[in-house]
C-alpha positions in Angstrom: -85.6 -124.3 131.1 -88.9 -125.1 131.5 -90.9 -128.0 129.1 -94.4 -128.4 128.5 -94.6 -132.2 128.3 -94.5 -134.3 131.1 -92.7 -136.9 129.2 -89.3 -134.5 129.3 -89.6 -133.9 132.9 -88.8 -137.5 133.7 -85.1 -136.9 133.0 -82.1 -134.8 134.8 -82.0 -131.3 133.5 -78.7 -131.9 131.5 -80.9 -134.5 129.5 -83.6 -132.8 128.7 -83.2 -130.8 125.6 -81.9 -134.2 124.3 -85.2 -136.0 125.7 -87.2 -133.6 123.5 -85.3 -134.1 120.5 -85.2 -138.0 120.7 -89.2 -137.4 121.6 -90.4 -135.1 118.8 -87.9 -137.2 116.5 -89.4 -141.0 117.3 -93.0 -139.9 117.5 -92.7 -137.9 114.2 -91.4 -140.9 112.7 -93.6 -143.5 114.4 -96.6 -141.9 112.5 -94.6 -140.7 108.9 -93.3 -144.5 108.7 -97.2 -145.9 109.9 -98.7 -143.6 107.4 -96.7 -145.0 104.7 -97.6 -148.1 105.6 -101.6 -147.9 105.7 -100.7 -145.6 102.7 -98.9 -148.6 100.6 -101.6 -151.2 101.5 -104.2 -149.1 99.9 -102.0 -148.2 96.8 -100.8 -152.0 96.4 -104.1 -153.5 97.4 -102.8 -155.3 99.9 -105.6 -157.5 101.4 -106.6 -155.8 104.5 -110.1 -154.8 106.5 -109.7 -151.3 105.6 -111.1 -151.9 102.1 -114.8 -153.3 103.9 -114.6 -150.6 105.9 -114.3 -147.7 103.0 -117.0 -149.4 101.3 -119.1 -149.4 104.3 -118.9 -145.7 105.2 -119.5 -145.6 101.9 -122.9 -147.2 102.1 -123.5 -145.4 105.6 -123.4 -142.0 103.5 -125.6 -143.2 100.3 -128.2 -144.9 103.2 -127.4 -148.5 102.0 -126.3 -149.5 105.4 -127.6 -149.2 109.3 -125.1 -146.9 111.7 -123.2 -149.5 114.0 -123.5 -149.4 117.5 -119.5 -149.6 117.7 -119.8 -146.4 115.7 -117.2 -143.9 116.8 -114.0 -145.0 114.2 -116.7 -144.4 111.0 -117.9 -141.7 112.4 -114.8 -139.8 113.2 -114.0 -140.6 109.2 -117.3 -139.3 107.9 -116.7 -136.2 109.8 -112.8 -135.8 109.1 -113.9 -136.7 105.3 -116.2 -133.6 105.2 -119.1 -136.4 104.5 -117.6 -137.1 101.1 -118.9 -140.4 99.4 -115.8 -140.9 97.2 -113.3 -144.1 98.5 -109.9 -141.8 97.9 -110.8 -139.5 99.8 -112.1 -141.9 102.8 -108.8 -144.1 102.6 -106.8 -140.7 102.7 -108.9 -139.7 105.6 -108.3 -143.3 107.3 -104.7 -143.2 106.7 -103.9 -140.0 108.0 -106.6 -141.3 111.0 -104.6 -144.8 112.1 -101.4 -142.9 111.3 -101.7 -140.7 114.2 -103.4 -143.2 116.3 -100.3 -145.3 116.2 -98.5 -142.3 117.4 -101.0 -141.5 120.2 -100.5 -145.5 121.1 -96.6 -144.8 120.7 -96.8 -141.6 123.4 -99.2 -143.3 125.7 -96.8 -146.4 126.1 -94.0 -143.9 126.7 -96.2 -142.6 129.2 -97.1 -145.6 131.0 -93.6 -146.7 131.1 -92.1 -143.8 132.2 -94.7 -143.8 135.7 -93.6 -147.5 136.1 -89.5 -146.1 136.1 -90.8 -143.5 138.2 -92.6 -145.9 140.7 -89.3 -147.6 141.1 -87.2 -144.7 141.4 -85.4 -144.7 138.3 -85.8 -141.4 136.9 -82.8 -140.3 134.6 -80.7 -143.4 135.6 -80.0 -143.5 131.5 -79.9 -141.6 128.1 -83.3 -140.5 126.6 -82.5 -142.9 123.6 -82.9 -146.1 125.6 -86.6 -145.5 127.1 -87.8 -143.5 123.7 -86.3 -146.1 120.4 -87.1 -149.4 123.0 -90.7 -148.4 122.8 -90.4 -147.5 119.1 -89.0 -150.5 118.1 -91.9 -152.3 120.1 -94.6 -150.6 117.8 -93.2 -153.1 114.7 -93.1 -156.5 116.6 -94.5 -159.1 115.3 -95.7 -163.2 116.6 -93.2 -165.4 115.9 -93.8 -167.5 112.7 -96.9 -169.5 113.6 -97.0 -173.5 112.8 -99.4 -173.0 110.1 -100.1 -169.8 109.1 -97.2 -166.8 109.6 -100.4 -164.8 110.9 -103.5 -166.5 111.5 -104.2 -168.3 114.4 -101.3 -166.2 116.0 -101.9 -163.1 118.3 -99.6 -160.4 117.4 -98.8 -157.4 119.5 -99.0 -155.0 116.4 -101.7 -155.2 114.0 -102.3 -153.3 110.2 -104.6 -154.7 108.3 -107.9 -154.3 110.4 -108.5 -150.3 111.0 -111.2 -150.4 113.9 -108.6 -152.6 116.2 -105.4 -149.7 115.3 -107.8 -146.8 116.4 -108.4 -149.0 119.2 -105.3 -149.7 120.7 -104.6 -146.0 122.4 -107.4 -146.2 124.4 -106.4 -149.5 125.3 -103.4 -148.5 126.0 -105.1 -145.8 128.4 -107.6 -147.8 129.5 -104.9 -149.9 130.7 -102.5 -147.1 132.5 -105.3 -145.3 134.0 -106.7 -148.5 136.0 -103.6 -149.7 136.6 -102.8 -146.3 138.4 -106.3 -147.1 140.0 -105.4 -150.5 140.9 -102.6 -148.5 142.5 -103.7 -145.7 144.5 -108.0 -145.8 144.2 -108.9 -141.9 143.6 -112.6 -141.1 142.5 -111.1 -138.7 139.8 -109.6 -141.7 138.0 -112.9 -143.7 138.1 -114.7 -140.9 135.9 -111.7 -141.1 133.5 -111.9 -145.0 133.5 -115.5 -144.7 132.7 -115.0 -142.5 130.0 -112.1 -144.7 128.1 -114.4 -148.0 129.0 -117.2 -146.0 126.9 -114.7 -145.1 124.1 -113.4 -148.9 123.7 -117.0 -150.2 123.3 -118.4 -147.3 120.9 -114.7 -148.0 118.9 -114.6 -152.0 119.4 -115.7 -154.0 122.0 -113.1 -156.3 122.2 -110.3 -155.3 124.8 -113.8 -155.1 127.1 -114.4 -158.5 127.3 -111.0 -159.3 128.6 -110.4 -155.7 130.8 -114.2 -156.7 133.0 -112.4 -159.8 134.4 -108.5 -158.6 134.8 -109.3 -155.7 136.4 -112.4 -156.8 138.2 -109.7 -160.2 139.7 -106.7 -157.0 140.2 -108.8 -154.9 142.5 -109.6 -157.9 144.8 -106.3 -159.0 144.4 -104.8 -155.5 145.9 -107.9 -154.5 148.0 -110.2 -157.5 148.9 -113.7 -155.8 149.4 -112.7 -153.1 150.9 -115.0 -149.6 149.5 -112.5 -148.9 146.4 -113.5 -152.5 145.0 -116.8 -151.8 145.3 -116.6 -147.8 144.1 -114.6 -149.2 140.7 -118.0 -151.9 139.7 -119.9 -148.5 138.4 -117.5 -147.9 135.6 -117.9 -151.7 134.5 -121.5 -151.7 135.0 -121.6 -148.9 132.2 -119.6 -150.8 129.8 -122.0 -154.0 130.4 -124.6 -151.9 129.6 -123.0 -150.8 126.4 -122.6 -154.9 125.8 -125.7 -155.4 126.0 -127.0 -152.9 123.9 -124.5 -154.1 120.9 -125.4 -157.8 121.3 -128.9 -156.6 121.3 -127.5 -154.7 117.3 -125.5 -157.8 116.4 -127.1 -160.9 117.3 -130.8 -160.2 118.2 -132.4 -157.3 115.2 -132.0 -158.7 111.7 -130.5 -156.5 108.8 -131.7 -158.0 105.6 -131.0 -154.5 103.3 -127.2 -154.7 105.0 -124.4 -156.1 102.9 -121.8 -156.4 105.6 -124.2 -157.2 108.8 -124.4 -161.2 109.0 -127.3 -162.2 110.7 -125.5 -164.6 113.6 -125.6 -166.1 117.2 -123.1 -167.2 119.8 -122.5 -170.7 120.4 -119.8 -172.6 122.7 -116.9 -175.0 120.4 -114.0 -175.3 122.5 -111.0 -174.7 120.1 -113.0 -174.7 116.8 -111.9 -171.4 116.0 -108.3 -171.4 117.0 -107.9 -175.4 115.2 -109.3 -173.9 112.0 -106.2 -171.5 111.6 -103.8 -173.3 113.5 -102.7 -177.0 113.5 -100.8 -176.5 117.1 -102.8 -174.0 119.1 -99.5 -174.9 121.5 -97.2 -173.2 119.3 -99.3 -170.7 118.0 -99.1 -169.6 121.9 -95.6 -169.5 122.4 -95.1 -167.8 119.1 -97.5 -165.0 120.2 -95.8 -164.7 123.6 -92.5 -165.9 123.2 -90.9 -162.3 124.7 -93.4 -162.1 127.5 -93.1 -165.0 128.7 -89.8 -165.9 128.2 -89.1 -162.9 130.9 -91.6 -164.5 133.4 -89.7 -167.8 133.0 -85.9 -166.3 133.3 -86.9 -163.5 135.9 -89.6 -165.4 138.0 -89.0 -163.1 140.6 -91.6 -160.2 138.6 -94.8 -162.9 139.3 -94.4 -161.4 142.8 -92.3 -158.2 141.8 -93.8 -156.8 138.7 -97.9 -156.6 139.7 -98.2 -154.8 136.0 -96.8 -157.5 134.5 -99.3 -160.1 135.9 -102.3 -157.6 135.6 -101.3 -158.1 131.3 -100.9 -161.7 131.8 -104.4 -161.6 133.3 -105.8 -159.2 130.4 -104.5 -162.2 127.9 -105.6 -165.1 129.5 -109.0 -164.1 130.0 -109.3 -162.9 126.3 -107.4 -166.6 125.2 -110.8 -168.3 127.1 -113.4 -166.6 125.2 -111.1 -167.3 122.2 -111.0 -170.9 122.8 -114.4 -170.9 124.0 -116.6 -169.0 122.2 -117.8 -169.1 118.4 -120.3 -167.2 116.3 -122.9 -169.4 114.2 -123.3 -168.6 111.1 -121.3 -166.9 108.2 -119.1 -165.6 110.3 -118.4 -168.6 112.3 -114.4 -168.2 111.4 -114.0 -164.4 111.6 -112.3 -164.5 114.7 -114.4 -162.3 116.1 -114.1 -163.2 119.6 -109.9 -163.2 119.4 -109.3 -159.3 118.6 -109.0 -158.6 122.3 -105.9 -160.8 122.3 -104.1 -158.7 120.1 -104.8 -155.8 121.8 -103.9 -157.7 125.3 -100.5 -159.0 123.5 -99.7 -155.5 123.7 -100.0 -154.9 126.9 -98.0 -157.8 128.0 -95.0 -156.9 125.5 -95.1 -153.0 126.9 -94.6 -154.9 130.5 -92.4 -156.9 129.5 -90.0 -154.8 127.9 -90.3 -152.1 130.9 -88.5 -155.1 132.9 -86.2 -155.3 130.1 -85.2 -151.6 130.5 -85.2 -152.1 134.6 -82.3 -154.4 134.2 -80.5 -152.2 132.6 -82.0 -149.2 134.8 -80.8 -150.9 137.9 -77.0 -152.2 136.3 -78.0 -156.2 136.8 -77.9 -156.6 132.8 -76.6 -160.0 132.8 -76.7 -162.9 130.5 -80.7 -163.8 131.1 -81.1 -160.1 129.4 -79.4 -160.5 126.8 -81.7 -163.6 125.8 -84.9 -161.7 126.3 -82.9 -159.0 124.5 -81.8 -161.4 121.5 -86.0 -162.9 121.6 -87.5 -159.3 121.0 -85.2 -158.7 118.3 -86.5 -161.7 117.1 -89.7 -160.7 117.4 -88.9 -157.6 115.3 -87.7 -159.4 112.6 -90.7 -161.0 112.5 -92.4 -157.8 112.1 -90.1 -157.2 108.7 -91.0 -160.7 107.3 -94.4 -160.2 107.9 -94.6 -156.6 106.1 -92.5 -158.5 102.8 -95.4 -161.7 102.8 -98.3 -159.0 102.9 -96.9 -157.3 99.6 -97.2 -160.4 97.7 -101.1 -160.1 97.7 -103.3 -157.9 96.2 -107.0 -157.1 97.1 -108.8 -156.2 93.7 -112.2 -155.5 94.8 -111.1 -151.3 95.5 
């Protein structure tokens, strides 16, 4: 019997008409249960970016405010909404939108986990269940609770309450695979593909940019010095600071005096200002961001050297902490945070590692006590993803 996705043909035969119903099952569920969730924060009012952003497509469409450079997510609303003005119809539109982008970001993990297996030669070494509800589950985990604030001044793997950072995140998450594949085995093909994700990140949200330039710039002279496929993978980039510049140009050099929800701003250095504002212990806000991550590196040290992936992620969220700690706008948006989306979106990446090691153990039959801690820390982590969902419904946003 012959299946059309990819995704099934990582498993035995015997397997496979059960890969395909634990497949359509999980992803049909990963965007019914996200769709009831960007669904309920719009119902309840639950405070959460999406509101600004109805009421700024809004004003795109009546002419009160300027097109963004990091267009695409409005655009793709305007166009899915038919160009209607009215706010139910755009937060139908956007719910339906970030529902199904949390299942694209739910099938490209799959994917990207399932080439790692493969890499190691682990196809079909388990039931379909394990690879597909592991990487379910990892869609609602949460940070730890944070020292001062459950959320703020944490970095969460999973994000719902800003809607240009959940369309994002799967072509982050294919940004990621396809240079990692790169990093792997440098083919021209991939390049063009690379270029065209980097383009779509910037046009979507510049963020996971800022922390990709370095990782993968540091990754491809890690693996091949200076040899022609470093210097063949700097034209993609190149593109994407282009991009940059053009948006700083938008944001932080033209004024907008007609725009309601353009701050006119600069970019200043305050080490930690940003990060001290939200959080007493910066320390702890760390280790309750990474707790799962980097518990593995600690009781599997073995994957620094092993698991290149895995380091490649740690490299993505390092990078993005230093601008975070570093960096600050001036102005009224001095403590938006603007500079510390990218760690979100990096947090994820170093979770989907992470928890591909997890399923390794288990893969290769050396589940032993260390695995059932990292085990017993991402079910923590999923809790935490509960807790969270029960604090946002006490709040209510009334300005919708």
């Amino acid at each position: 019997m012959r299946h059309s996705l990819p995704l099934l043909r990582f498993f035995p035969e015997g397997f496979r008409s059960t890969a395909q119903r634990w497949w359509w099952g999980l992803f049909a569920l990963s965007i019914l249960l996200s769709g009831l969730v960007f669904g309920w924060i719009f119902w309840a009012r639950i405070p959460a970016d999406q509101f600004a952003h109805v009421d700024y497509i809004q004003g795109v469409l009546l002419g009160k405010e300027p097109f963004l450079p990091n267009f695409l997510f409005f655009l793709v609303i305007i166009l899915l909404a038919l160009g209607s003005t009215q706010k139910v119809t755009l937060a139908l539109v956007m719910t339906a939108c970030l529902a199904l982008s949390v299942g694209a970001k739910y099938w490209l993990s799959l994917r990207f986990t399932q080439h790692e297996l493969q890499r190691h030669q682990l196809q079909g070494r388990s039931l379909p269940s394990l690879l597909f509800v592991s990487l379910f589950l990892l869609l609602w985990c949460f940070n730890l609770p944070g020292p001062s604030n459950f959320m703020l001044g944490q970095f969460s793997p999973n994000l719902w309450h800003n809607s240009t950072m959940i369309f994002l995140m799967p072509f982050a998450v294919g940004l990621f695979g396809i240079s990692w594949q790169y990093i792997l085995q440098p083919r021209k093909g991939l390049l063009w593909l690379m270029a065209l994700l980097i383009v779509l990140n910037i046009l979507i949200k510049p963020s996971f940019y800022f922390c990709f330039l370095p990782a993968f710039g540091l990754m491809m002279l890690w693996q091949h010095g200076l040899k022609p496929a470093f210097w063949q993978s700097l034209w993609p980039l190149l593109v994407g600071l282009l991009l940059l510049g053009i948006e700083y140009w938008f944001f932080y050099v033209l004024e907008h005096p007609e725009s309601t929800h353009i701050e006119q701003a600069g970019i200043a250095l305050d080490p930690l200002a940003v990060w001290t504002h939200y959080s007493r212990n910066p320390v702890l806000s760390f280790l309750a961001s990474t707790a799962f991550p980097l518990s593995v590196g600690i009781l599997f040290p073995s994957v620094w050297r092993e698991e290149k992936a895995y380091v490649y992620s740690w490299l993505l969220f390092l990078f993005g902490l230093v601008l975070f700690i570093f960096l600050i706008e001036e102005g009224e948006r001095a403590f938006h945070g603007n500079f510390g989306w990218q760690l979100f979106a990096a947090n994820y990446m170093l979770f989907l590692t992470s928890l591909g090691i997890l399923i390794k153990q288990y893969y290769l039959d050396r589940w032993q006590n260390r695995a059932w801690i990292l085990l017993a820390i991402f079910i923590l982590h999923l809790f935490s993803g509960l807790i969270y969902f029960q604090k946002l419904s006490q709040y209510q946003y009334t300005a919708f």
